[in-house]
DOSESE-393674 format. One record per residue (C-alpha): residue in one letter; x, y, z; residue number from 1. Coordinates in steps of 0.2 Angstrom, whole numbers. Example, Ala and Ser with C-alpha at 12.3 -4.5 7.8 and 13.67 -1.06 7.14 Angstrom:
# residues 2
R   residu       u       v       w   num
R        A      62     -22      39     1
R        S      68      -5      36     2
# end
This chain:
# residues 595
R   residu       u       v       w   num
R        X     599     201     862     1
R        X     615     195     871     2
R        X     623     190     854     3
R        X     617     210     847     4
R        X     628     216     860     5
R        X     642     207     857     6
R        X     642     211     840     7
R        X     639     228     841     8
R        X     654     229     855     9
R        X     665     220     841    10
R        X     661     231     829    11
R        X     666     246     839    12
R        X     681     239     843    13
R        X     685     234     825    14
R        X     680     253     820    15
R        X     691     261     835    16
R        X     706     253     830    17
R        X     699     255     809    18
R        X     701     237     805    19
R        X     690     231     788    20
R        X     690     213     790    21
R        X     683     211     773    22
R        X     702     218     768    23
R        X     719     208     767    24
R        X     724     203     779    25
R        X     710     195     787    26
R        X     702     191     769    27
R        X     710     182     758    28
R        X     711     184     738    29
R        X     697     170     735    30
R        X     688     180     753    31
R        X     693     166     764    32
R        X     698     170     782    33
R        X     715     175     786    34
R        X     717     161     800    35
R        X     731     169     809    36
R        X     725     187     809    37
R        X     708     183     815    38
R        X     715     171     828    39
R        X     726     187     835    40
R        X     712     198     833    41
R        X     700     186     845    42
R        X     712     183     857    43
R        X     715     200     859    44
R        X     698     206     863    45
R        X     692     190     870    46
R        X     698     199     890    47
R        X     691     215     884    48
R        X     674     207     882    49
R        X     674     193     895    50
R        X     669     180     884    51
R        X     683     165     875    52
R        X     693     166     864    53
R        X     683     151     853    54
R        X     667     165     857    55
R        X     676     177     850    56
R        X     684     170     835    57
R        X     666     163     829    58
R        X     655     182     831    59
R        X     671     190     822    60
R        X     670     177     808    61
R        X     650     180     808    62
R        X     655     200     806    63
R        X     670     197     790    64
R        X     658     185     783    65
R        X     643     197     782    66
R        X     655     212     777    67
R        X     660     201     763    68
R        X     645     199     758    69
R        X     638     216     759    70
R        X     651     224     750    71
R        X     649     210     735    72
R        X     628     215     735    73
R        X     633     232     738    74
R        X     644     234     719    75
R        X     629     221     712    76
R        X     615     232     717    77
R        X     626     247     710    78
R        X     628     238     694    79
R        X     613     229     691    80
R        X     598     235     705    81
R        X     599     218     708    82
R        X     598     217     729    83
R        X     603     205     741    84
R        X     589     200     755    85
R        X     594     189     770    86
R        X     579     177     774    87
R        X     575     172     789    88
R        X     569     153     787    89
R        X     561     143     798    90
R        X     571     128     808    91
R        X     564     115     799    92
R        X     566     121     782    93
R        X     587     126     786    94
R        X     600     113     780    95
R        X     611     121     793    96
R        X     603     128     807    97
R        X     619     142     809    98
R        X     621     146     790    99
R        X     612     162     784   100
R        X     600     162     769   101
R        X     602     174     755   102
R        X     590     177     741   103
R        X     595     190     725   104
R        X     581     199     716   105
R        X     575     216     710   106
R        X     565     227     723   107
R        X     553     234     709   108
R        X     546     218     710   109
R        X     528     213     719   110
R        X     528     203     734   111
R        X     520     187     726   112
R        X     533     185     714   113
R        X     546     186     729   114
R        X     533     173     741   115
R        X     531     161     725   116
R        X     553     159     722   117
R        X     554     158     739   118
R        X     540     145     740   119
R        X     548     135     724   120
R        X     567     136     729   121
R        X     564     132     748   122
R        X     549     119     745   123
R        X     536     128     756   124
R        X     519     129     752   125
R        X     512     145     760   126
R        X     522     157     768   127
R        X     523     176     776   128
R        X     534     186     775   129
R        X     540     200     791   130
R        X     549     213     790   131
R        X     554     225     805   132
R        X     540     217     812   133
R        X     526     221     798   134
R        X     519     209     789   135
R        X     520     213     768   136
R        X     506     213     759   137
R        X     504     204     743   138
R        X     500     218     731   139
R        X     513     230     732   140
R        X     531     230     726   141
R        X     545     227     739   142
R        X     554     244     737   143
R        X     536     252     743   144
R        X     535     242     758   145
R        X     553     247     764   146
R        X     561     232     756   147
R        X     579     237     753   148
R        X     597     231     750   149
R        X     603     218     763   150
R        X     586     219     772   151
R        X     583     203     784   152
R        X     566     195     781   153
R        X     559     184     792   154
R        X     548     171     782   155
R        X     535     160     792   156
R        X     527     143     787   157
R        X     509     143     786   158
R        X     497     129     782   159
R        X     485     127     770   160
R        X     470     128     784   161
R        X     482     143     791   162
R        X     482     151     773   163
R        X     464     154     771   164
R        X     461     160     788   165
R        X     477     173     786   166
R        X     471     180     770   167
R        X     452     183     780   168
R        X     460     188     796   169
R        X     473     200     786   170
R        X     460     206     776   171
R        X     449     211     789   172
R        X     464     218     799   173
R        X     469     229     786   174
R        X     451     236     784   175
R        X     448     239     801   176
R        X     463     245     804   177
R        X     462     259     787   178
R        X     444     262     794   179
R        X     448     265     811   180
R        X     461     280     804   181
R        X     448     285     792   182
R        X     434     287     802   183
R        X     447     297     815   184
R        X     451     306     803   185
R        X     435     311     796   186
R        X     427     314     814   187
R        X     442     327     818   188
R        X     440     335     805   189
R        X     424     338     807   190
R        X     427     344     823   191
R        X     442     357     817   192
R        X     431     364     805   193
R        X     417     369     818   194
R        X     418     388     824   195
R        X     407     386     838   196
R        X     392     396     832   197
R        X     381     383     836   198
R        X     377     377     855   199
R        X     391     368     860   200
R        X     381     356     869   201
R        X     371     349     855   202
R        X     387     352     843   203
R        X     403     352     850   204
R        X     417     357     845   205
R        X     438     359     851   206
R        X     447     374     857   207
R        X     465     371     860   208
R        X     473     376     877   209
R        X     489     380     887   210
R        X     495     374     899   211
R        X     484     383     912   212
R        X     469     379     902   213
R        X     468     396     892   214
R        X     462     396     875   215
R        X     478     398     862   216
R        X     475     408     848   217
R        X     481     400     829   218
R        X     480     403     815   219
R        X     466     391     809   220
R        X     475     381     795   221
R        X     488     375     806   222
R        X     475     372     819   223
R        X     465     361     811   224
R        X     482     351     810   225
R        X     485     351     826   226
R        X     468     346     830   227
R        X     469     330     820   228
R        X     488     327     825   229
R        X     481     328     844   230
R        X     466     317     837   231
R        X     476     305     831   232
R        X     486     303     846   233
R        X     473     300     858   234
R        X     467     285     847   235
R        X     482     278     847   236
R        X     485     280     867   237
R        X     467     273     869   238
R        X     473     259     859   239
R        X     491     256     870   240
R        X     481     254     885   241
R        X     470     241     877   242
R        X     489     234     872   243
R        X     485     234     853   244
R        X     502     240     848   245
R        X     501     238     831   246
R        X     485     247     828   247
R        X     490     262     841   248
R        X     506     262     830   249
R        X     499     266     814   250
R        X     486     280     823   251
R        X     503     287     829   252
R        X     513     287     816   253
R        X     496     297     808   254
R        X     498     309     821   255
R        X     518     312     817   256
R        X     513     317     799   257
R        X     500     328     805   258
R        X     512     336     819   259
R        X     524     339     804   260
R        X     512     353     798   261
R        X     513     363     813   262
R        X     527     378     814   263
R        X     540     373     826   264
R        X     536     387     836   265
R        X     520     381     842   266
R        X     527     363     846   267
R        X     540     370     856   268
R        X     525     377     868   269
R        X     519     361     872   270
R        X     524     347     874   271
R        X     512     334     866   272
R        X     526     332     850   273
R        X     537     327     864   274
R        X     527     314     872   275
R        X     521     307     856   276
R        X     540     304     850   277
R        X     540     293     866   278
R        X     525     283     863   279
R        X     531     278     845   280
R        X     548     271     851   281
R        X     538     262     866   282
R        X     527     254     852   283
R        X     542     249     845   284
R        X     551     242     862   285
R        X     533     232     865   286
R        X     531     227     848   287
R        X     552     221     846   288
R        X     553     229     834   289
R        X     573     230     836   290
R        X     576     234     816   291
R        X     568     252     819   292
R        X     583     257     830   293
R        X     590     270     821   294
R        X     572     279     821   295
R        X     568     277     839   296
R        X     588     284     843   297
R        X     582     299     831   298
R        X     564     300     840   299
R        X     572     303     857   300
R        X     582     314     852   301
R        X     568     325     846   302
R        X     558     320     862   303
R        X     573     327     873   304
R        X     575     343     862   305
R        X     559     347     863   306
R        X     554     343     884   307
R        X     569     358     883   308
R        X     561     370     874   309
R        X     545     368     882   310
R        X     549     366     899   311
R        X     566     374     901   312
R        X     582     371     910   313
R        X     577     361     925   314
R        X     564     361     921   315
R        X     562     379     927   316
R        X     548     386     914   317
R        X     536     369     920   318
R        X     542     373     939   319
R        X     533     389     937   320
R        X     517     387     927   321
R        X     512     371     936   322
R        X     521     376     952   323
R        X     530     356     953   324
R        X     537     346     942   325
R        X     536     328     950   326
R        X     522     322     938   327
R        X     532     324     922   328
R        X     546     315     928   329
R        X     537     299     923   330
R        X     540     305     905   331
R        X     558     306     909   332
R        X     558     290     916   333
R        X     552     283     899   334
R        X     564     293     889   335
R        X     580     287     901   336
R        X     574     269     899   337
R        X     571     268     880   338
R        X     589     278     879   339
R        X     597     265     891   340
R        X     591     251     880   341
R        X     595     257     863   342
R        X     612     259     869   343
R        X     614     241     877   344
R        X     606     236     858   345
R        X     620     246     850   346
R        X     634     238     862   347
R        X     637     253     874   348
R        X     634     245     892   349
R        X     642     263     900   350
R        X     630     272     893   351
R        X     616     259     896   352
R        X     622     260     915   353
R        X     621     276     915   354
R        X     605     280     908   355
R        X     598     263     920   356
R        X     605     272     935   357
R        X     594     289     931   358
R        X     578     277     929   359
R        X     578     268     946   360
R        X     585     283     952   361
R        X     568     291     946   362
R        X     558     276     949   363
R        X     562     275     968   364
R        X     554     292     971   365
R        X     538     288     958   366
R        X     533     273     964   367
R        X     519     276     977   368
R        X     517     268     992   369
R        X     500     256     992   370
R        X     496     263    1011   371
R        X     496     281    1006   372
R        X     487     276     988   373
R        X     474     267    1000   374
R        X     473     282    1011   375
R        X     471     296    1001   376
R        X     456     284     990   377
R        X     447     284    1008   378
R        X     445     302    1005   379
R        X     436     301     992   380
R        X     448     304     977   381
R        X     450     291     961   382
R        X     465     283     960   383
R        X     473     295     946   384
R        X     472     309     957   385
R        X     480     300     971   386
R        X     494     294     960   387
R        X     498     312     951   388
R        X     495     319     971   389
R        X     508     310     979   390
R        X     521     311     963   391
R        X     518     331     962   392
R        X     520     329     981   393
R        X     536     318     982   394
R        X     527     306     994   395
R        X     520     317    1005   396
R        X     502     310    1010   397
R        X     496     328    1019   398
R        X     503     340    1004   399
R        X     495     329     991   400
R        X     478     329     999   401
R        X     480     348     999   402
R        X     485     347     981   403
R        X     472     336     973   404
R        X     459     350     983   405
R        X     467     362     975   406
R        X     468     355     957   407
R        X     448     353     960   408
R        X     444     367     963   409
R        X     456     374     951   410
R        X     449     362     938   411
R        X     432     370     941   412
R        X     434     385     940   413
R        X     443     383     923   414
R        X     426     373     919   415
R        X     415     389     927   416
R        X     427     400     915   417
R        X     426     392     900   418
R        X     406     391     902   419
R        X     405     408     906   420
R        X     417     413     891   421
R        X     406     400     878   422
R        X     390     409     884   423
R        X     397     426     882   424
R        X     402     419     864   425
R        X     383     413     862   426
R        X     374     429     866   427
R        X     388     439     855   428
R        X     381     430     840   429
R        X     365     431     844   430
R        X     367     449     848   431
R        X     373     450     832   432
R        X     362     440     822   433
R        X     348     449     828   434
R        X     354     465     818   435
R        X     353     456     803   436
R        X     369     444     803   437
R        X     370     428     798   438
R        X     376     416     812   439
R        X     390     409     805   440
R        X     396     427     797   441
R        X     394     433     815   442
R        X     405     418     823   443
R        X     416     423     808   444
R        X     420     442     813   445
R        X     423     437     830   446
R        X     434     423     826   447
R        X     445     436     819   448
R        X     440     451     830   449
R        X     448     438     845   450
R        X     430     438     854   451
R        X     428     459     852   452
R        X     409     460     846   453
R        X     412     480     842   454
R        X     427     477     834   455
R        X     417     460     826   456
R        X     402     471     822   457
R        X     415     483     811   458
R        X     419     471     802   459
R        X     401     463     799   460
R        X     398     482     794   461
R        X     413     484     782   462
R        X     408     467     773   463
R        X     389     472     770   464
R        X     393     489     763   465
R        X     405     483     752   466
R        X     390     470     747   467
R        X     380     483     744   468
R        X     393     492     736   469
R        X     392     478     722   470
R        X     372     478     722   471
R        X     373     496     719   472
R        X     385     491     705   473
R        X     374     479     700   474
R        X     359     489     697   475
R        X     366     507     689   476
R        X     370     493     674   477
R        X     352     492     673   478
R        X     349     510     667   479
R        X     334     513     659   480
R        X     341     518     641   481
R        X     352     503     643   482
R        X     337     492     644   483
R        X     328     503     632   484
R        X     342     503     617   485
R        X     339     484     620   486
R        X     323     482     620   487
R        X     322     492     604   488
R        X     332     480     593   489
R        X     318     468     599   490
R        X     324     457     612   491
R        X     314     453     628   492
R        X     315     464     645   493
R        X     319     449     656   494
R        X     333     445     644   495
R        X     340     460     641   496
R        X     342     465     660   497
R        X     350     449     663   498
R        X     363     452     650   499
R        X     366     470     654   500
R        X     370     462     675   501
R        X     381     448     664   502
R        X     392     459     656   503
R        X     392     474     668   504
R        X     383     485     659   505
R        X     390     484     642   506
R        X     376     486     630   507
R        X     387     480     614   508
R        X     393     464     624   509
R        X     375     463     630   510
R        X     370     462     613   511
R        X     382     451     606   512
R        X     376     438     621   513
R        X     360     440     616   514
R        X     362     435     598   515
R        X     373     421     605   516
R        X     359     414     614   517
R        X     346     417     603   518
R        X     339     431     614   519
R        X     335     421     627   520
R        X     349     419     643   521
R        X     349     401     652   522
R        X     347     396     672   523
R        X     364     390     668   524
R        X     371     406     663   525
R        X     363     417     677   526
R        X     369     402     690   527
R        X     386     412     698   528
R        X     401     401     694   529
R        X     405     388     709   530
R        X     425     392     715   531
R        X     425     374     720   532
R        X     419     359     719   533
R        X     424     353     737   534
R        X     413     355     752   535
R        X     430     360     763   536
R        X     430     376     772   537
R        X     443     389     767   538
R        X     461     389     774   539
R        X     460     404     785   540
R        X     442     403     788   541
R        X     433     395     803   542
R        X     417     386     797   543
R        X     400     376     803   544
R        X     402     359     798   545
R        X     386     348     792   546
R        X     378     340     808   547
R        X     371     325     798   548
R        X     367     308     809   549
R        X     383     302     801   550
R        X     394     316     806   551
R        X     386     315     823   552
R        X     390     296     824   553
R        X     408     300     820   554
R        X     412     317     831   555
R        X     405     307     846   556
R        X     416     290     842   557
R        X     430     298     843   558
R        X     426     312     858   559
R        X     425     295     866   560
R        X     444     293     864   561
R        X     448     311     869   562
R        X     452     307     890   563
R        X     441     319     900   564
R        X     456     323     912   565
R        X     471     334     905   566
R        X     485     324     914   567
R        X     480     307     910   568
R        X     495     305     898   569
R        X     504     307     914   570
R        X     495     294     923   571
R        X     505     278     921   572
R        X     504     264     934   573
R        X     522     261     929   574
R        X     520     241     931   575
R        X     526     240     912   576
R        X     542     253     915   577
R        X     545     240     929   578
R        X     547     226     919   579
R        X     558     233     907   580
R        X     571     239     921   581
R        X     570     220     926   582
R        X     576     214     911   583
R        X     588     229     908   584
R        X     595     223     923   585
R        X     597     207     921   586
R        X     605     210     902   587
R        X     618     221     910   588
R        X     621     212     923   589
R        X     624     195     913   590
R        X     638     208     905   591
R        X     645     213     919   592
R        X     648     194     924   593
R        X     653     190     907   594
R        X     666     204     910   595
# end
């Protein structure tokens, strides 16, 4: 990491002072150094780096060398489509252990073809290919797995014994891993497309809250989004406790897709897209994955953008819903320390400084005192409500006590609430039901009478009369004479009412159907025509959703990954935040030296 800081500070020196090494005069005619120039140019930034001159001189040579290089890929690939990729070799498989590697090939290509030249021209067997810290799979081209021009590939030497176990372990990987977010997916579904006509305690199903716990009322399209966005991202923080980065990342990234469905107005209300932009660029951090920089720079943007909106300047609006503001600042902690480490990556240690200064500014206050902790667990409260205690607190061991009392009992009452607003919900079906509604046309009108059973019951009424409407409709194109004029030209009564309700009454088309068909009119043509052939619920319409054993097994997999307590995203133990200050510190302090 120490040499990506030093090249990244070259390169902001070479671009303040909008010097092209790859130009004359530090690159010859034939793209040879110009000795002198270069020489100049290292001594000259040498003090302003802290390092020597001979230091110097080799990262700036490593910098023309690969601007040479780029700009001649750069006019092939335009040409030709031909790319240049730098591979990553293993030690024991480099001539020269400094020189880079360079392969040229076409990205519309699969990877096979790539492993198998690379294999053939660098003499290894079986080998893996990484890149940005995903392996590529066999069966896809390069330009579909994010393979582009100049891209660094690491490759890794694997043994024949190695091999076989790979392609199983990969194979069962990558089906455990596409099951896990199918049957994620499947399972919120299921659980966005329930209306809550049915008893919630044998067939649950998900409401969506503010911040004070109140039901939120959207419109049911970009809810069900929203609910599998939400789902999603409570897979993938179940799995970045358990440390399976990887895996958490891919049920994340689901997530990000979802959230991009939702109107920006409601993701300025809370603040889960924010915290989710965060836990993508700590997968990253945790998994190295260096190469996706300019994404996590991006992500934190819209992290930061976004805690704005939602909890204001100062976090005034979040100061007066929640009454403190100390258990959120573990987010900001997170958001500082990625920030301070994306810029030390990108060669600004002020910046970095800065950024590292807020964090253990932040972290002094939010780490808790193990005596308090231990106190305040005495009492009788769990761990979690002794941490967010003393953090909403700052500290203070008699506040939070009063403050995890309160949250209880505020907690139960929303509990006492919500029960007592899901009963009324109950009994308002069943009210209606009993005067001749169906359950799930009941939970229907009171979806969109906003819980109003008379204004529900208007509706129901409004729907049935226009039925009846129809029916009436229906039947005055069964007038006797109609039947009759049929009936004379010798067709059957069963046949000729069905063709009279089949063409509304028409006796000439009714007729002409008739001779069609023989006189005689199918099942198939008295069946009503199916709109769809899917088994999804409408778009705007709520719907009850099968409660088959199967759906049953996958709504109560993943209500196992839904945390019971709405602040557990905020309940971090900060031990891994801690280890990444360490080594922040240490980096820039080896800087510092250096300078």
């Amino acid at each position: 990491m120490a040499e990506q800081n030093t090249e990244a500070k070259l390169k902001n020196l070479l671009k303040q002072e909008k010097i092209q090494l790859w130009n004359p005069p530090y690159t010859d005619d034939d793209n040879q150094p110009g000795q002198q120039h270069m020489q100049e140019l290292a001594n000259r930034y040498a003090p302003l780096l802290g390092l020597s001159a001979p230091e110097v001189s080799v990262a700036l040579e490593l910098i023309r060398v690969l601007a040479v290089k780029r700009g001649k890929g750069n006019k092939m690939f335009r040409e030709t489509n031909v790319a240049t990729l730098e591979l990553l070799l293993p030690r024991d498989s480099k001539k020269d252990p400094k020189a880079k590697t360079y392969l040229e090939t076409r990205l519309d290509v699969s990877l096979q073809q790539l492993m198998d030249r690379i294999a053939e021209e660098f003499g290894l067997k079986h080998v893996k290919l990484i890149l940005n810290g995903k392996t590529l799979s066999g069966d896809q081209p390069l330009d579909q797995q994010g393979v582009k021009n100049h891209s660094k590939v690491m490759v890794l030497k694997v043994s024949d014994a190695e091999w076989k176990q790979q392609l199983m372990e990969d194979e069962e990987k990558k089906k455990n891993q596409n099951e896990s977010i199918q049957r994620t997916q499947k399972g919120f579904q299921i659980l966005s497309e329930r209306d809550g006509s049915e008893d919630p305690d044998t067939t649950p199903f998900l409401e969506i809250g503010d911040q004070k716990g109140n039901p939120l009322n959207i419109p049911h399209k970009e809810k069900k989004a929203l609910i599998l966005a939400m789902g999603f991202h409570e897979k993938g923080c179940s799995l970045m406790k358990k440390k399976q980065y990887e895996n958490a990342l891919c049920h994340l990234l689901q997530a990000d897709q979802q959230f991009s469905q939702c109107g920006s107005a409601l993701l300025a209300s809370v603040d889960n897209f924010a915290v989710l932009q965060l836990d993508i660029v700590w997968c990253y951090q945790a998994l190295e994955a260096l190469s996706c920089l300019e994404d996590g720079r991006s992500r934190l943007q819209r992290a930061e953008e976004c805690f704005l909106k939602c909890y204001g300047e100062q976090q005034q609006r979040l100061l007066r819903i929640k009454g403190n503001t100390g258990r959120e600042d573990v987010l900001f902690l997170r958001l500082y320390l990625l920030q301070s480490l994306i810029f030390y990556i990108e060669g600004d240690d002020r910046q970095a400084h800065i950024q590292l200064s807020r964090v253990e500014s932040l972290y002094s206050r939010l780490v808790l005192d193990s005596e308090k902790m231990a106190q305040l667990m005495s009492l009788g409260f769990t761990d979690r409500e002794a941490r967010l205690g003393l953090r909403a607190c700052q500290g203070d061991l008699q506040e939070a006590a009063i403050h995890i009392s309160n949250r209880r009992q505020e907690r139960e009452d929303l509990k006492q609430r919500e029960r007592q607003r899901r009963r009324t919900r109950m009994e308002d079906i069943s009210t209606l039901s009993e005067l001749g509604f169906s359950r799930r046309d009941a939970a229907r009108a009171l979806h969109h009478a906003h819980g109003d059973v008379d204004k529900a019951y208007g509706i129901l009424l409004d729907s049935s009369q226009a039925t009846q409407a129809s029916n009436n409709n229906s039947e005055s194109a069964l007038s006797p004479d109609k039947v009759q004029q049929l009936l004379y030209l010798g067709f059957e009564r069963d046949s000729s009412e069905a063709a009279l309700r089949l063409t509304g009454g028409d006796v000439q088309s009714a007729t002409q159907l008739l001779l069609d068909n023989q006189g005689f009119i199918s099942a198939e043509l008295l069946s009503p025509p199916s709109t769809s052939s899917s088994s999804s619920p409408s778009s705007e319409e709520p719907s009850t959703s099968s409660t088959c054993p199967e759906d049953t097994e996958l709504v109560n997999e993943v209500l196992e990954d839904i945390s019971h307590h709405e602040e557990d995203y905020l309940d971090l133990t900060l031990e891994e935040e801690s280890e990444l200050i360490a080594a922040m510190k240490t980096y820039l302090s080896r800087e510092a030296t250096l300078s």
